[in-house]
C-alpha positions, 0 to 999 in steps of 0.5 A: 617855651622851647620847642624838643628837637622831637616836635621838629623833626620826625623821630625816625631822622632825629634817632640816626642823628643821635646814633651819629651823635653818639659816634661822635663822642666816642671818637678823639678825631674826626674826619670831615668830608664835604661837598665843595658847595655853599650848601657843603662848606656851611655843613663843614662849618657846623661840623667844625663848631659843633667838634670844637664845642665837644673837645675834639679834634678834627680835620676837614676837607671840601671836594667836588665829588667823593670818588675812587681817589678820595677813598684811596686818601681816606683809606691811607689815613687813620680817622676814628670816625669819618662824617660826610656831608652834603655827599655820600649817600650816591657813594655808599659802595665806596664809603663801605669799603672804609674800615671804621665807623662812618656817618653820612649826613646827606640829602640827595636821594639815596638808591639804597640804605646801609647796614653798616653806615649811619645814613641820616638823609631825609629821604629815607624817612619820607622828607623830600631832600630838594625842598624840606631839608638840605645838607646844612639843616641835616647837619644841623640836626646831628648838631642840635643832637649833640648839644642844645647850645648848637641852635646858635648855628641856625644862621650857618645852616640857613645860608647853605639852604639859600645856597641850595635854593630851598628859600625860593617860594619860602622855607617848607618842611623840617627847614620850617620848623627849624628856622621858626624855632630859631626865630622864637629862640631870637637867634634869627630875626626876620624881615622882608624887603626887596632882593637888591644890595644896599648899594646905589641902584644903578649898581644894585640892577647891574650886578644883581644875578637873583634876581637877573634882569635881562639888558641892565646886567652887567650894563650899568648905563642901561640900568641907570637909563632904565631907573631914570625912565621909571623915575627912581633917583639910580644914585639912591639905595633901597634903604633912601625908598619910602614904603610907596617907594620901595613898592613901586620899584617891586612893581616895575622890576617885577614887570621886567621880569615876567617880560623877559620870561622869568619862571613864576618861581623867579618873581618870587625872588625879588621881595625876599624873606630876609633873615639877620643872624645875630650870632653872626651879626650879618644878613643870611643871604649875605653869609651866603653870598661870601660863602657860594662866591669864594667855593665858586673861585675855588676859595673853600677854606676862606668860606668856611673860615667867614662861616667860623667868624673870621672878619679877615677872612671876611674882607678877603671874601667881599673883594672875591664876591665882587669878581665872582659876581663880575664873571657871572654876569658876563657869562649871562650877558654874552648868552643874552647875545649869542643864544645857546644850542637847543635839542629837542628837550633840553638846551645847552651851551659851553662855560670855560669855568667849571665852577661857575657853570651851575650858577650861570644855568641856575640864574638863566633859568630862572630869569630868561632862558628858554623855560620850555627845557632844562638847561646845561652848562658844558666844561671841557677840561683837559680830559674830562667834562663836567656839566651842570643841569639846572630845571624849573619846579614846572618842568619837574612837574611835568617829569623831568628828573635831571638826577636819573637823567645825568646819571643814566647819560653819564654812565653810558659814555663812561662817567658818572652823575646825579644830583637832584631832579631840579639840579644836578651834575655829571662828570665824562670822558672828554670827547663824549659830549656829542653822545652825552647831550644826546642822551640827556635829551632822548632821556629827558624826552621820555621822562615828559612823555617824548612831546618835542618842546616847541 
């Protein structure tokens, strides 16, 4: 029997997303304002089949940041009603100052609550926002209020939840209870199986960036002599493995991964819960990876048009994921090399390319970074710089919060950050970085109780 919405997610949260809801369908037309990321575009998505099904009109926009020039374009238009998603909630004082009704679908952790917007966010009714729900399942949320036939998303909101790593160590929380009823409903169809594409494994290793192997990426000699010394056929896929097969394999990458120093969290990355989407006839992760690859090239409407169902935008978006993940891996492969810069507390290094900047300090975390610090990723602009900080779920253990770091470090050279504590991002002045890291590290050095890492 089909499980209410009230069974799966506290009534709190799920009466803000009726009151959203009902915003929804006394407006004609929508604006739609989303974060540029996996975890945004997939909350444009659902937004848009959610407004499609309801008969109205919208438009949707995906940006990095919500700041001074986007309210000035938002306060040039006319909207009926304006949803923001997967932002808005560290952009309160801004999206106050809108005329009309507005709704903020976000899971970052708030400073404050609003009078005058529906803010439906996790946190606010107790739900840990960085590992219970992201942007995507709150979205879907205010989707399921609107209409029950909106369970067909759950494919859609799942792919932003693995962009926004929440899948790691398994689904918890109100994203639990979402997907096992998704999964009762038969619209999501679970299996487990090792993290690789079903490509040859010599090309499996070489462009595998979750998990990371550290002298096989990006080194598809490498990986082939590595197969042939672990006696495993590099031409054959996973799927050519038999059960024993398949389990030795796990075994000896597992090996390599914890010789390397991969987080403990990271050894869970490589045999994977796997979820096919029977609406979108393709894997999650894979809806994910087309998705997070054409954001990262800067490509957000031909992600979110794969989201939508359209196969030519998905041939579009293979050819993206294969220079996506080529540009990645050179980055991880030249840091193999070079090292990067340590402070005291935190480590960095330089990225010429903004939007590869997190993804190049999330995988080198996990995988083989130094795991004694938090990791960021600095890109110098013409006249801005943006970083991108990435921890582990022990360093946030031990204190770290990279969100209230970003943020204080940020606003003290001029800029602005936050985020979340295990990931975040911050936006200077150029010029500034010296002071900024310098923050960061003295920040961070306070957050673990000022002992130097060693």
């Amino acid at each position: 029997m089909a499980a209410r919405l009230e069974d799966l997610a506290p009534e709190a949260l799920l009466g803000r997303a009726r009151k959203a809801a009902d915003l929804v369908d006394a407006a004609g037309r929508v604006r739609v304002f989303c974060h540029y990321d996996p975890d945004g575009t997939t909350s444009a998505a659902i937004l848009a089949r959610a407004l499609l099904r309801r008969g109205k009109r919208f438009q949707a926009t995906m940006s990095h940041a919500f700041d001074r020039e986007a309210l000035a374009r938002l306060q040039g238009e006319e909207n009926e009603l304006l949803l923001v998603s997967d932002m808005g909630s560290g952009q309160l004082d801004l999206l106050e100052a809108l005329k009309g009704p507005t709704v903020v679908l976000d899971h970052h952790k708030p400073l404050r609550d609003s009078g005058s917007i529906v803010h439906v966010n996790p946190h606010l009714v107790g739900i840990d926002g960085t590992r219970e729900m992201c942007g995507s399942t709150t979205t879907w949320l205010l989707a399921l209020a609107l209409d029950e036939a909106n369970w067909d998303l759950a494919g859609i909101a799942m792919a932003g939840a693995i962009g926004d790593k929440q899948d790691q160590g398994g689904f918890v929380g109100v994203n639990a209870a979402l997907f096992r009823e998704a999964v009762e409903r038969k619209i999501l169809v679970p299996e487990r199986r090792l993290a690789l594409r079903d490509v040859p494994l010599t090309k499996a290793l070489a462009t595998s960036i979750s998990p990371y192997f550290r002298g096989l990426g990006g080194r598809p000699d490498a990986a082939e002599a590595f197969l042939r010394t672990a006696g495993f056929d590099p031409s054959g896929t996973v799927r050519d493995l038999d059960a024993a097969g398949r389990r030795r394999l796990a075994s000896v990458l597992a090996t390599r991964l914890v010789e390397q120093g991969a987080a403990p969290e990271a050894i869970d990355v490589l045999v994977e819960d796997r979820y096919w989407s029977e609406p979108d006839r393709m894997y999650v992760g894979e809806l994910e990876a087309y998705v997070n690859s054409c954001d990262r090239l800067g490509r957000e409407g031909l992600g979110m048009a794969v989201c939508l169902g359209d196969r030519e935008a998905l041939g579009k978006a293979e050819a993206l994921r294969d220079e996506y993940t080529s540009r990645v891996i050179a980055y991880l492969s030249r840091l193999e090399s070079e090292g990067m810069f340590a402070k005291g507390h935190v480590q960095f290094f330089y990225c010429e390319e903004p939007t590869l900047a997190g993804s190049v300090a999330g995988a080198g975390i996990q995988f083989y970074f130094d795991q004694g610090k938090p990791v960021l990723g600095l890109s110098v602009m013409e006249a801005k710089t943006k970083a991108s900080a990435r921890g582990t779920r022990s360093q946030v253990a031990a204190g770290v919060d990279l969100a209230a770091a970003l943020r204080e470090a940020a606003e003290a050279v001029g800029g602005d950050g936050g985020g979340h504590n295990i990931a975040s991002g911050a936006t200077i002045p150029k010029g500034r970085e010296e002071k900024f890291i310098g923050l960061v590290d003295e920040i961070v050095g306070r957050q673990v109780g000022g002992r130097a890492a060693q």
